[in-house]
C-alpha positions in Angstrom: 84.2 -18.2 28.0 85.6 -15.6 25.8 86.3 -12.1 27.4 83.8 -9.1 26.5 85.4 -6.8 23.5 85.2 -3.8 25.7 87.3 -6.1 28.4 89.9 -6.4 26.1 90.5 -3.2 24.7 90.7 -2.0 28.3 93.2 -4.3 28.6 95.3 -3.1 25.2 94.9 0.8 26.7 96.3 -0.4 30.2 99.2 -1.6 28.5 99.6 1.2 26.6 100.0 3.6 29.3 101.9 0.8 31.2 104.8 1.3 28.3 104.2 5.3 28.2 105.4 5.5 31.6 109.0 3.9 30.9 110.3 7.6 30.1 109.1 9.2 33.3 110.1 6.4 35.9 113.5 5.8 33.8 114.1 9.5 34.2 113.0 9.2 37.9 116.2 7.1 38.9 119.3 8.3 39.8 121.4 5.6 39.0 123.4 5.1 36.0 121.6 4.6 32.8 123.4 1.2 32.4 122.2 0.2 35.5 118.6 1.4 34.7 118.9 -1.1 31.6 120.8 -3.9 33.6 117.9 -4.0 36.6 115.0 -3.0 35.1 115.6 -5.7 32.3 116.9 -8.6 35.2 113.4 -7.4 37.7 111.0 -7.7 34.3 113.1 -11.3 32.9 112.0 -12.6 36.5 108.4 -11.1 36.8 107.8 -12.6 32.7 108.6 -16.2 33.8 107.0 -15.9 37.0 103.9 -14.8 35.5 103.4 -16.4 31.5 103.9 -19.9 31.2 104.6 -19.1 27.4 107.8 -17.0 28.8 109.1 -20.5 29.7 108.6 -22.5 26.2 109.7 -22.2 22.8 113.5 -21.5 23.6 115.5 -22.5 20.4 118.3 -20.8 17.9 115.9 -19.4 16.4 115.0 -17.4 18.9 118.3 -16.2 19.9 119.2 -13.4 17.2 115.8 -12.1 17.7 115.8 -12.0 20.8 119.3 -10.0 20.6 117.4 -7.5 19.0 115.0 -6.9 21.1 117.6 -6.9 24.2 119.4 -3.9 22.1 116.1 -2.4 21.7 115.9 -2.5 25.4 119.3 -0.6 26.2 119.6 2.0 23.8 116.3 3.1 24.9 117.1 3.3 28.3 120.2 5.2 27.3 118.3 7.2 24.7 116.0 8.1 27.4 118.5 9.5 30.1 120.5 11.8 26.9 117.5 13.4 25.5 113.8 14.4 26.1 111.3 11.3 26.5 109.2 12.5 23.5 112.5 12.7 21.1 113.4 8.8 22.4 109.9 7.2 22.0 109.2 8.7 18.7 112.3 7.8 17.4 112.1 4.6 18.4 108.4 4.7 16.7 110.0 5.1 13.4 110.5 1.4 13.4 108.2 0.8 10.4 110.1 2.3 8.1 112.5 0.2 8.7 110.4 -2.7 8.5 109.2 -1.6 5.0 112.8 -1.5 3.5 113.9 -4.9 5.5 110.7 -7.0 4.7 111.8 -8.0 1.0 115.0 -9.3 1.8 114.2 -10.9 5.6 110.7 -12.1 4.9 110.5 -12.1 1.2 107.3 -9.4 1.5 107.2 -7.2 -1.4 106.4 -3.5 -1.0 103.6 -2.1 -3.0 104.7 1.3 -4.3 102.0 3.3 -2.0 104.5 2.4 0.8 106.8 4.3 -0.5 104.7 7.7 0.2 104.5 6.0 4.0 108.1 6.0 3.6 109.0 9.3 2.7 106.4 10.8 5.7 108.4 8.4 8.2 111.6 9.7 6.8 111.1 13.9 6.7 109.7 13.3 10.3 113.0 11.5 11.7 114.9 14.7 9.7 113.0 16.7 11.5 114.7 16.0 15.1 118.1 16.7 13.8 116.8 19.9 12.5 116.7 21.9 15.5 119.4 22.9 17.9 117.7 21.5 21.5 119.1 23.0 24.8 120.4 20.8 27.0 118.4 20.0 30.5 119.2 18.1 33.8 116.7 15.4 32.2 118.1 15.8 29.1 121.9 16.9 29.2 123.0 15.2 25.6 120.2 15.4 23.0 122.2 14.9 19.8 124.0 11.8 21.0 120.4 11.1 22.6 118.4 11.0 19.5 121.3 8.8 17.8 120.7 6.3 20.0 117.1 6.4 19.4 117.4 6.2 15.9 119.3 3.4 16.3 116.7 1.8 18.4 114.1 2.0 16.0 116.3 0.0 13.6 116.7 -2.3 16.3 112.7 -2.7 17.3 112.4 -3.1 13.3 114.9 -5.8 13.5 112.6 -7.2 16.6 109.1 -7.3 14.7 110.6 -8.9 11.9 112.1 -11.3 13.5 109.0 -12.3 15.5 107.1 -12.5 11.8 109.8 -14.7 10.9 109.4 -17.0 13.9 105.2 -17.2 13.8 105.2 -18.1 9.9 103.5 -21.9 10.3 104.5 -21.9 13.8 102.2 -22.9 16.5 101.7 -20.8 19.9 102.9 -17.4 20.1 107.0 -17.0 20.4 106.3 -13.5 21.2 106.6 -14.1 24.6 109.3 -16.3 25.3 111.5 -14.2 23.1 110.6 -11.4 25.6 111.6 -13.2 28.4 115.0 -13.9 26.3 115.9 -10.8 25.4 115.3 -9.0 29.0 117.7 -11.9 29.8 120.0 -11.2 27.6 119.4 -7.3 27.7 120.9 -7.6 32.1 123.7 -10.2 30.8 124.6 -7.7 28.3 124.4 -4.5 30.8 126.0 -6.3 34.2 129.6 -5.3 33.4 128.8 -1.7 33.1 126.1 -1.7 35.7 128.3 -3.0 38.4 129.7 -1.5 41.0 126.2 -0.4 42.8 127.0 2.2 45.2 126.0 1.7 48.9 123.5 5.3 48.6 121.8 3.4 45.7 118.3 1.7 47.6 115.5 2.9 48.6 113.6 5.2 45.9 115.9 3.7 43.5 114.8 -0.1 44.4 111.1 0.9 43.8 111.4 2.6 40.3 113.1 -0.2 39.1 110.6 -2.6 40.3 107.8 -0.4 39.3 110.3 -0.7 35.2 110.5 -4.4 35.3 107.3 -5.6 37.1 104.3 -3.3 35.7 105.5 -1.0 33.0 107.1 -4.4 31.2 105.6 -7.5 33.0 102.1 -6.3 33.6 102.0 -4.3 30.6 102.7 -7.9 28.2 100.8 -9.8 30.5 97.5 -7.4 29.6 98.6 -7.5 25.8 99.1 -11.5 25.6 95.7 -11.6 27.0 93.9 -9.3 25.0 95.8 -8.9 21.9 94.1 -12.4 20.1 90.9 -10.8 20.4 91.1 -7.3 19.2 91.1 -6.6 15.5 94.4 -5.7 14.2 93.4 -2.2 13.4 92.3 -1.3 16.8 95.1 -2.7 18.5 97.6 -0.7 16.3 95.5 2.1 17.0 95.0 1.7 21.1 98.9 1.2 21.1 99.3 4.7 19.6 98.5 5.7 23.1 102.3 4.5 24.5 104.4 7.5 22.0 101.3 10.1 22.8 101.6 9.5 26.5 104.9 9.3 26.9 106.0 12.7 26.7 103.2 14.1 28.9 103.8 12.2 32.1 107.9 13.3 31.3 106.1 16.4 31.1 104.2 16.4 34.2 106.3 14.3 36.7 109.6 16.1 35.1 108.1 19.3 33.5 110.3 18.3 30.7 108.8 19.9 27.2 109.9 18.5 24.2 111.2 21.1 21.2 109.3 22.3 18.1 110.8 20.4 15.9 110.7 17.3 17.8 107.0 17.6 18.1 106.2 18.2 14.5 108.2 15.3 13.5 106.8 13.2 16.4 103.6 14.2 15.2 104.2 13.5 11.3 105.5 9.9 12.3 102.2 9.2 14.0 99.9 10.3 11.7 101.6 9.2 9.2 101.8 5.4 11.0 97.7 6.0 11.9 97.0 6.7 8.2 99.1 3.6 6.7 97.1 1.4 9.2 94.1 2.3 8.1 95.2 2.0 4.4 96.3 -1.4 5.2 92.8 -2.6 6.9 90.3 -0.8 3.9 93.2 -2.5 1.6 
């Protein structure tokens, strides 16, 4: 029997605030950001295939260079994360469509229709925006500028990662989504081990439990909740409950960190995600 709707969309904002949380618990640990990325990526790889059988299936070369992507994705947020303010790193990263827009004609063969271009622009001035304002540097933020490079860069990377998964569901059955998950938190601790290691002998305790908390609920639980729910939630709604993970974010940085994002960084955060909120609604009345 099917789950009830309201079931389900309690699922999608549960996972939603699972993913908000990644700022505040990454910022929580004293370890080294590579080792954030490196265990955090290894704990959630194991609690994926562990928990979804579709973690375990649908491995192929295909899969591999998307997978890559999303294994970038991973780092540079987790480095993004640790340089600058949690707000300046998830909405950053939420410029992704952009991205998507200019990539989709020559990955996936997707024309743009010229009203995308207005998206476009919106997406664009609110990026510009960050690099506008001189931010102060903070214990939880000591390197913004190189901070909201990285981010940048993991928004191309995430675009690279969405595409990629169209690319792999065109006429394919099951969902990939999920195994190429599992890959790419696999790949994302290969990729970090060399820089993660040595551990240092002071590093247990509080550390051990934030990165359990990263890798079991804020990435396994939270996919697990989407996988279940995600099929039977118009596309619209789901877009828009996911909204909740870059409007979150920032306020539990804020309130477990009392970080507080800049001006700037909250008028283009804010741009970005109206701008994304208005473009999916174009899209469903379309």
């Amino acid at each position: 029997m099917e789950a009830s709707p309201i079931r389900n969309r309690l699922l999608l904002v549960a996972a939603a605030l699972l993913f908000s949380t990644g700022g505040a618990a990454i910022k929580a640990a004293t370890l080294t950001p590579w080792q954030v990325a490196c265990f955090r990526s290894g704990v959630a790889a194991l609690a994926l295939l562990a928990g979804l059988p579709e973690a375990r299936r649908r491995w192929d070369l295909r899969t591999l260079p998307v997978a890559a992507a999303y294994a970038a994705t991973l780092i540079m947020f987790v480095l993004a994360t640790r340089l600058t303010t949690a707000a300046n790193a998830i909405f950053l990263q939420s410029t992704a469509p952009l991205y998507v827009l200019l990539l989709a004609p020559w990955l996936l063969r997707e024309p743009v229709r010229r009203s995308d271009l207005i998206y476009v622009v919106f997406i664009a001035v609110g990026m510009a925006l960050f690099f506008l304002g001189t931010e102060q540097a903070v214990a939880t933020a000591p390197d913004p500028p190189r901070g909201n490079l990285i981010a940048a860069s993991s928004g191309l990377s995430w675009a690279l990662t969405v595409t990629g998964l169209r690319w792999l569901g065109r006429g394919a059955p099951g969902n990939p989504a999920i195994a190429t998950v599992a890959l790419g938190n696999i790949m994302a601790f290969l990729a970090a081990l060399p820089l993660a290691l040595p551990v240092t002998a002071g590093a247990g305790g509080a550390n051990l439990l934030v990165i359990l908390y990263l890798g079991i609920a804020q990435i396994g639980l939270a996919y697990l909740c989407v996988t279940r729910a995600i099929r039977h939630v118009p596309a619209f709604e789901a877009t828009t409950i996911m909204l909740l993970e870059p409007v979150m974010n920032p306020i539990w940085a804020w309130l477990v960190h009392g970080e507080k994002p800049g001006p700037w960084a909250l008028a283009g955060g804010g741009l970005i995600l109206s701008a994304t909120l208005v473009n999916t609604l174009r899209w469903r009345t379309a």
